[in-house]
C-alpha positions in Angstrom: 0.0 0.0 0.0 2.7 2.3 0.9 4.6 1.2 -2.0 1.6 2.3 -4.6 1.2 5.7 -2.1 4.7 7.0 -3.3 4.0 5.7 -7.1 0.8 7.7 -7.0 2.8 11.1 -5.4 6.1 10.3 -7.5 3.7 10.3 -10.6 1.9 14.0 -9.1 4.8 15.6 -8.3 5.9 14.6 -11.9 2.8 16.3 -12.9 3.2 19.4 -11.2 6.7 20.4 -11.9 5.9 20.1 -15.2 3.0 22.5 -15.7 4.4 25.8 -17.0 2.1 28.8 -16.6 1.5 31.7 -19.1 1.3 31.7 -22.6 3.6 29.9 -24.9 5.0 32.0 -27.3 4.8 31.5 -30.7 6.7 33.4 -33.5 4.7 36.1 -35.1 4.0 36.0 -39.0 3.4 39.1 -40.2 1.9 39.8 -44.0 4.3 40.8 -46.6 4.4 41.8 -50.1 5.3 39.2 -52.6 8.1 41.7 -54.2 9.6 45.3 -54.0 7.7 47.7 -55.6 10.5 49.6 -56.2 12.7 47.2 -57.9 11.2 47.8 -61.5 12.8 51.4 -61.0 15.8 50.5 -60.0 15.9 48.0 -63.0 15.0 51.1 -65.3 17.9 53.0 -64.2 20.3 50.2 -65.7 19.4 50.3 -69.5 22.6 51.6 -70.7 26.0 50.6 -69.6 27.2 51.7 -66.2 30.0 50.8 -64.0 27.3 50.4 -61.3 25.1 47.5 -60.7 21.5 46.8 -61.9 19.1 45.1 -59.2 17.4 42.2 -59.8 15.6 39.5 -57.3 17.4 36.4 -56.0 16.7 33.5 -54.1 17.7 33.5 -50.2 20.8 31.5 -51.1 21.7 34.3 -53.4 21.3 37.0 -51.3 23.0 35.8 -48.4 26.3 35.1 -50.8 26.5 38.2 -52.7 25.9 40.4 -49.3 28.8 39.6 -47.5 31.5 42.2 -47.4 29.6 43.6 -50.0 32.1 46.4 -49.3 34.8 44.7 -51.2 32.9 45.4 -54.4 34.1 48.7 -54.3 37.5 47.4 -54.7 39.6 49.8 -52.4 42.0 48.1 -50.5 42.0 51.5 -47.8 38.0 51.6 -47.6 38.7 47.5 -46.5 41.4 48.2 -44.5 39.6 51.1 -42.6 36.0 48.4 -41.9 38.4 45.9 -40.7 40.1 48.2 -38.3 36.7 49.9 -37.2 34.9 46.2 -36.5 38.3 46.0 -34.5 38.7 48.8 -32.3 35.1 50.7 -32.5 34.2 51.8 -29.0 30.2 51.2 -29.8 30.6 47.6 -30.6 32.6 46.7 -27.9 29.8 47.9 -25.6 27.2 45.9 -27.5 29.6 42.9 -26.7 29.9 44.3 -22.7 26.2 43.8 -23.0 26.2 40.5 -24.2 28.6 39.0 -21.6 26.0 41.0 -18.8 23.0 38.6 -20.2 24.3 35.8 -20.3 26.0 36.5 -16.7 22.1 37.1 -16.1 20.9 34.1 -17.8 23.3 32.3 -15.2 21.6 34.0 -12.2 18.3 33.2 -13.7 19.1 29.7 -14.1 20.7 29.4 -10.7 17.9 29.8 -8.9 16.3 26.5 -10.6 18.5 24.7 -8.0 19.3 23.6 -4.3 21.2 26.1 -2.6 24.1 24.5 -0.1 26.1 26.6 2.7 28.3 25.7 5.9 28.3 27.9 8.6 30.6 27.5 11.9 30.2 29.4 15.3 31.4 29.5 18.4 29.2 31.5 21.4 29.4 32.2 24.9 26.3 32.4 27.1 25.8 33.0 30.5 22.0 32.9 31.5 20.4 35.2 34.4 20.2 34.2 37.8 17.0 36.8 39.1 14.3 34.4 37.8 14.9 32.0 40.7 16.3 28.5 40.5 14.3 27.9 37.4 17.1 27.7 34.6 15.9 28.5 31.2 19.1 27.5 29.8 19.5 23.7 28.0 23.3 24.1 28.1 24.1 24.7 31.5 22.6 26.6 35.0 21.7 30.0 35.8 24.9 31.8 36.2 27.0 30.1 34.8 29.0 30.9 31.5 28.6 28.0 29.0 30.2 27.5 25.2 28.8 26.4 22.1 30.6 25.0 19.5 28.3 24.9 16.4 29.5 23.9 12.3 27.8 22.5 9.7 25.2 22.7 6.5 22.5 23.9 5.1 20.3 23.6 2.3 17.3 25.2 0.7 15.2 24.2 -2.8 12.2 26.1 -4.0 10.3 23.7 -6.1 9.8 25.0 -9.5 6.0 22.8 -9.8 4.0 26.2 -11.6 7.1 27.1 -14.2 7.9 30.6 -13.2 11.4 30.1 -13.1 11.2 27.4 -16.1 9.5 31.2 -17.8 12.5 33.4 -15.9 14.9 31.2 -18.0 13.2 31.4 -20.9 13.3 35.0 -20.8 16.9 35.9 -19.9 17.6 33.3 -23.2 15.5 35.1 -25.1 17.7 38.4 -23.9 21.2 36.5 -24.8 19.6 36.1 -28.4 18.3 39.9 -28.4 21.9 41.2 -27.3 23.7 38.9 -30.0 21.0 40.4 -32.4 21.7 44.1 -31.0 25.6 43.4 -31.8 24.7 42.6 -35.2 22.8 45.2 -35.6 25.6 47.9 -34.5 27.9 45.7 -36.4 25.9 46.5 -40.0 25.6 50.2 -38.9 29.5 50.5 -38.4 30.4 48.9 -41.6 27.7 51.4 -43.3 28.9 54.5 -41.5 32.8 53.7 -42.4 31.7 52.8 -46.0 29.1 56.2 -46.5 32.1 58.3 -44.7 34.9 57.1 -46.4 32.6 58.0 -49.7 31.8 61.3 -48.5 35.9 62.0 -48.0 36.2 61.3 -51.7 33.7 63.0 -52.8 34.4 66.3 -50.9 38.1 66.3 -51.8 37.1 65.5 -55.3 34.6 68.5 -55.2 37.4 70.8 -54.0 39.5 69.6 -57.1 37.2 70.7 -58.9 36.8 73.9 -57.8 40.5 75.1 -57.3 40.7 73.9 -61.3 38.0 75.7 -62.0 39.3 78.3 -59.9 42.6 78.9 -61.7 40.9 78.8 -64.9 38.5 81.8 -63.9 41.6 83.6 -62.7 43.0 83.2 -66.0 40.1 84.6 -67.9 40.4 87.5 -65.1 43.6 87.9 -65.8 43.1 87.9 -69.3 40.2 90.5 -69.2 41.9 92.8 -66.6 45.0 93.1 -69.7 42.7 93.9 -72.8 40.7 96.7 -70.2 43.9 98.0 -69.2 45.3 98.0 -73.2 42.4 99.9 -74.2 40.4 97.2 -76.2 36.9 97.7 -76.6 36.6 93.2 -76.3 36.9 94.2 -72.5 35.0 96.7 -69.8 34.9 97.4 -66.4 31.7 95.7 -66.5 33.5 92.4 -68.1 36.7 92.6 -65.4 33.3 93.4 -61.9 32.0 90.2 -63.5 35.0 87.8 -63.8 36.1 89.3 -60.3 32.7 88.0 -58.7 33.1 84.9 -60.3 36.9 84.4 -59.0 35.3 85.5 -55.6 32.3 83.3 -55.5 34.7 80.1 -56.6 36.7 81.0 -53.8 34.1 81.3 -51.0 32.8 77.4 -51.6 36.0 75.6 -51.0 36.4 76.7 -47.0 33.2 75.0 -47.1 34.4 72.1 -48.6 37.7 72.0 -46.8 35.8 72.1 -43.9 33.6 69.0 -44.7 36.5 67.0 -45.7 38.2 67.7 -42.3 35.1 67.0 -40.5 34.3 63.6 -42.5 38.1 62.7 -41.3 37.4 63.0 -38.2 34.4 61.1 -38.1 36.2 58.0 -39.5 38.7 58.1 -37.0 35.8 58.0 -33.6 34.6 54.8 -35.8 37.7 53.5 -35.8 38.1 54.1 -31.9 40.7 56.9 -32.5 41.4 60.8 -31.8 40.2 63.1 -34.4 43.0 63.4 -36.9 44.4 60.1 -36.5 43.6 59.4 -40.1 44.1 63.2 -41.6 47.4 62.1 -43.1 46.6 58.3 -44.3 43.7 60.0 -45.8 45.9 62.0 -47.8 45.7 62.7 -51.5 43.2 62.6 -53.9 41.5 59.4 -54.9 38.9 58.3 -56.6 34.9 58.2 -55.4 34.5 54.2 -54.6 32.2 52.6 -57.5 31.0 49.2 -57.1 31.7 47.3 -60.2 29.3 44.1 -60.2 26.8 43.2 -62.6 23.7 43.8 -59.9 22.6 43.7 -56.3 20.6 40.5 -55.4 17.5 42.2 -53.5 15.8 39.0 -52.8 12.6 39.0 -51.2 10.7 40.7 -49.1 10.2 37.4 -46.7 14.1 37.6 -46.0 14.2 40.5 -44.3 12.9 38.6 -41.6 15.8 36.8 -41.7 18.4 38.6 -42.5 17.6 42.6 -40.8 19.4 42.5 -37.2 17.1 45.0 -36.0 14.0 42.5 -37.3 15.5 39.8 -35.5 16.3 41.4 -32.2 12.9 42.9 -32.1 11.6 39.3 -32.4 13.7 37.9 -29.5 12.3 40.7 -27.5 9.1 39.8 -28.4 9.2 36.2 -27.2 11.1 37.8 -23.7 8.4 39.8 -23.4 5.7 36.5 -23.5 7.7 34.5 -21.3 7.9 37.2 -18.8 4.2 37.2 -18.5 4.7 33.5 -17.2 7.0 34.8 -14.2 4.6 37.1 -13.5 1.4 34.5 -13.6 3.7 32.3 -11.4 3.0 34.7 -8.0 -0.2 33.6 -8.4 0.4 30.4 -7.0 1.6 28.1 -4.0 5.3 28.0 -3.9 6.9 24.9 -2.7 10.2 24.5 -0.6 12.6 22.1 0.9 14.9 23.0 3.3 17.4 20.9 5.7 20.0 21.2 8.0 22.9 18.9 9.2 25.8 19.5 11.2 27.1 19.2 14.9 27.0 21.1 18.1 28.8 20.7 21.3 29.4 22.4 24.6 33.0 21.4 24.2 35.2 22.0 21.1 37.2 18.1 21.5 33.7 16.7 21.4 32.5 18.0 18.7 33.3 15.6 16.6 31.8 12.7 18.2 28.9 11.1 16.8 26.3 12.0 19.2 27.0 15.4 18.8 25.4 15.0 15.5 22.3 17.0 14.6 19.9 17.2 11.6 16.7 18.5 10.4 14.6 18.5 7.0 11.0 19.6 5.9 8.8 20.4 3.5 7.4 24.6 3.4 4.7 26.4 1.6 3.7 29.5 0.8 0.7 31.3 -0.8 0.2 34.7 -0.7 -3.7 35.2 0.3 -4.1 38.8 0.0 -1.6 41.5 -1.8 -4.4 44.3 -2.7 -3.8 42.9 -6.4 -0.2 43.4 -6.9 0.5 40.0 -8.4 -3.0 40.5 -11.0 -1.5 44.0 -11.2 2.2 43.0 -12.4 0.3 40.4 -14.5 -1.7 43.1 -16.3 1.5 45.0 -16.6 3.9 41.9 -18.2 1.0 41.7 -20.8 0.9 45.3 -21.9 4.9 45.2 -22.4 3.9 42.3 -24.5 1.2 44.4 -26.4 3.7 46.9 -27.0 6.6 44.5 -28.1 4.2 43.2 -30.7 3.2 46.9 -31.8 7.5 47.5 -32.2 8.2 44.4 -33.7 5.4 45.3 -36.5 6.7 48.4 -36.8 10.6 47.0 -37.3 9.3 44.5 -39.9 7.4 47.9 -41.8 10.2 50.3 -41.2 12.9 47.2 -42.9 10.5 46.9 -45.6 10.2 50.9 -46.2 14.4 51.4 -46.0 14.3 48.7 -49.4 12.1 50.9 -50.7 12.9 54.0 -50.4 17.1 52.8 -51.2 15.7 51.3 -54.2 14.2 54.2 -56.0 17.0 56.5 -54.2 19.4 54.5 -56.2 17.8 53.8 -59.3 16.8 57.6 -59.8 20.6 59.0 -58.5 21.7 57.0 -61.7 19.3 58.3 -64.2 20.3 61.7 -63.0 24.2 61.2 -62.5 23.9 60.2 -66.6 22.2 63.4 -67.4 24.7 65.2 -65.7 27.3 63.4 -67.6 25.9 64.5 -70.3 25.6 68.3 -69.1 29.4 68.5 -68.2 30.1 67.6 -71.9 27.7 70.3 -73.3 28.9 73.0 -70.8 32.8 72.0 -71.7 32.0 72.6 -75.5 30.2 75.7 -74.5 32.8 77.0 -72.5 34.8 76.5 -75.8 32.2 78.1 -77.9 31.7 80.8 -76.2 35.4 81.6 -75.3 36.1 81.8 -79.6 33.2 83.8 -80.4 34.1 86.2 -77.7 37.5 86.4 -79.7 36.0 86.9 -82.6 34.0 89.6 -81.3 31.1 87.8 -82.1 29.6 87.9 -78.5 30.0 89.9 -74.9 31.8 88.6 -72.3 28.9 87.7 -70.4 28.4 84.7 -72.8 31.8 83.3 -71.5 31.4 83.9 -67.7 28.0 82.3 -67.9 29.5 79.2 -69.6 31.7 78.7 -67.2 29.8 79.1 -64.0 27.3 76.7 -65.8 30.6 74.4 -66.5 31.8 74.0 -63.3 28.3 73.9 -61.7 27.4 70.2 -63.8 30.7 69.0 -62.8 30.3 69.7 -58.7 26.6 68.2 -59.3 28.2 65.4 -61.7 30.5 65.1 -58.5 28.1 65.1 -55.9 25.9 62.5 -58.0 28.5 59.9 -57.8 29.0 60.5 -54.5 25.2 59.8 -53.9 24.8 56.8 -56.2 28.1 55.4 -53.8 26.3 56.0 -50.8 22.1 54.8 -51.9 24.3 51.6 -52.9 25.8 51.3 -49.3 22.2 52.5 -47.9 20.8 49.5 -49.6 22.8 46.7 -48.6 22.5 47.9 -45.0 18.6 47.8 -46.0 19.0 44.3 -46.9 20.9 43.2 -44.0 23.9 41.9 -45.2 27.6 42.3 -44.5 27.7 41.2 -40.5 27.5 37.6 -41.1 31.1 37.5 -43.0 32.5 39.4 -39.7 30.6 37.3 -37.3 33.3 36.1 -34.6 33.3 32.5 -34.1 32.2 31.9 -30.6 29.6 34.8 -29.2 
């Protein structure tokens, strides 16, 4: 009978430390498009031969191949040297891996408390018990009045019973976190290689932009200097009014490449806080004039829409916060119920310290507790309602992460696509303004025109080339916005063991 007693509470307990309260969570699946709206314009913008690349859809496989260091498409050995020294040193992502190490030192605390807790203790005290009550000693160690010792060592051990799950949830939950923190890491990861790729890109292009302008520059003083000799000689080719107008042109040349300089300077300085330097650590490597990074591959596998889920750190951080979120509402529900404990005690105890080792100083102790909070004026019910709304609201920014991934494909794709269609209209503008310029300057030798013809030619010259400047910069920089749309590039640069 006995025997089919502890079956029958064996098989309960079984039972009960197995039911887990709360809601189990299961992954969201939110609707999305079939395809990128946006891709047919990008497409559009690749009809005629570019150095740039088209965009086209790829299967999953694809994508995740072609995305890693995508940044080696550019094909600039310093803009690779400068990401593999920022992923390296940058102050930003060694506090997203600081944050990694604290949850899973916090999953470890969590899990800890899933079981038995063991501790010695070892005391020695002195008593001596009162004598004005009477002859009636309340002492068990010796008579009133007299000192008495205690030696005392031994262990003890505690073990709340997990039967409802709320620690199984706690777990659960500061899992969930690990994964969020690796996601976070990814995420600042993709944002660093992004920011070192767009500011690198933005240090060519300024530089090339001042280029431009101190050639333009000399050529403008040339024509001044030109002008101011024919006014001086007498000619009637050249005014007053012709030298004003070349002056203010000289002038207004002049007062954008401070600007500029300033930009450059600024843009170097950047780089070098990515890289987890002081300011003008990289002024110098920076150095000369270089090309604007173009990537040369035949197109950018977009994929689809469905792999953003996959693929977007942000996405899938947001997603591991989500199921945190639904586990904590199982701690929470936990409160509601008994909680079980078993606690015990063994050890010796002596009046004298060379007997305390003998076996009937021996003492022990073990039993079952319980606990169950009758009235709390509704906090537990209250944290309960609390745990779900953080869950309500993790949904809401999870949706909102999945629409916001979905928008930054978008709007990258037609960014690029259109930057293209323009940057070859400008191409085509420099070329028109260069055999204006000429134009203009010959019939204005020939007398055959003011000088105003020739000022205006060249102010319209060396505008299309800053713009025809700029545009590469921007095509550049919509292609690096768009792989960091995607999600790719962290995967290559993931570490081995997180």
């Amino acid at each position: 009978m006995n025997f089919k007693l502890l079956i029958v509470g064996s098989t309960l307990c079984a039972i009960l430390v197995g039911c887990t309260v709360g809601p189990n969570y299961v992954p969201p699946n939110p609707t999305l498009p079939d395809r990128f709206s946006e891709s047919d314009s990008a497409k559009l913008a690749t009809t005629q031969p570019t150095t740039m690349a088209s965009t086209q859809p790829a299967t999953t496989q694809a994508v995740s191949g072609q995305v890693e260091k995508w940044w080696q498409n550019f094909q600039d050995p310093q803009l690779d040297s400068l990401i593999e020294r920022a992923v390296k040193s940058n102050l930003d992502l060694q506090a997203a891996e600081s944050r990694i190490r604290q949850s899973r030192a916090q999953y470890g605390v969590q899990l800890a408390g899933e079981f038995p807790t063991v501790g010695t203790n070892a005391g020695f005290t002195r008593n001596r018990s009162s004598t004005a009550i009477g002859s009636r000693s309340f002492s068990s160690l010796g008579s009133a009045g007299r000192p008495t010792n205690l030696y005392q060592a031994g262990f003890d051990a505690s073990w709340e019973i997990d039967v409802f799950g709320g620690g199984r949830r706690g777990v659960e939950a500061a899992r969930d976190d690990i994964e969020a923190s690796v996601e976070n890491r990814h995420s600042v990861l993709l944002t660093l290689i992004s920011e070192v790729a767009r500011d690198y890109i933005d240090y060519r292009g300024f530089a090339k932009q001042i280029a431009i302008a101190v050639e333009n520059l000399k050529a403008q003083r040339e024509t001044l200097e030109v002008t101011r000799r024919q006014f001086e000689a007498g000619l009637k080719t050249a005014t007053e009014l012709d030298v004003a107008r070349a002056q203010a042109l000289v002038a207004t040349t002049e007062s954008q490449i401070p600007a500029l300089e300033s930009n450059l300077r600024q843009t170097a300085h950047a780089l070098a806080v990515l890289l987890g330097k002081e300011p003008n650590a990289l002024v110098r490597e920076l150095g000369d004039t270089k090309p604007i990074p173009a990537a040369v591959i035949p197109e950018v596998p977009i994929g689809l829409p469905s792999d953003l889920l996959r693929r977007r750190p942000d996405v899938r951080r947001s997603e591991r916060l989500l199921a945190a979120a639904t586990a904590r509402i199982g701690v929470a529900t936990a409160d509601l119920f008994p909680k079980f404990s078993l606690t015990g005690s063994l050890g010796l105890e002596s009046t004298q310290f060379k007997s305390i080792a003998n076996y009937g100083s021996r003492f022990w102790s073990i039993g079952p507790s319980v606990s169950w909070p009758i009235f709390d004026a509704g906090r537990i019910r209250a944290n309960i309602r609390v745990q779900d709304a953080l869950q309500e609201q993790a949904v809401i920014a999870y949706e909102a992460t999945v629409l916001n991934s979905l928008a930054d494909v978008e709007d990258t794709l037609i960014a690029y696509g259109r930057e293209q269609v323009r940057r070859r209209s400008l191409t085509d503008a420099v070329e028109a303004n260069r055999r204006a310029v000429t134009l203009a300057t010959q019939r204005y030798t020939a007398g055959l025109t003011d000088f105003l013809s020739v000022l205006d030619a060249e102010r319209s010259l060396y505008a299309a080339q800053d713009q025809l400047v700029q545009s590469d910069r921007f095509v550049s920089e919509d292609l690096v916005a768009l792989y960091k749309a995607l999600g790719g590039g962290w995967e290559s640069l993931e570490p081995k063991a997180q």
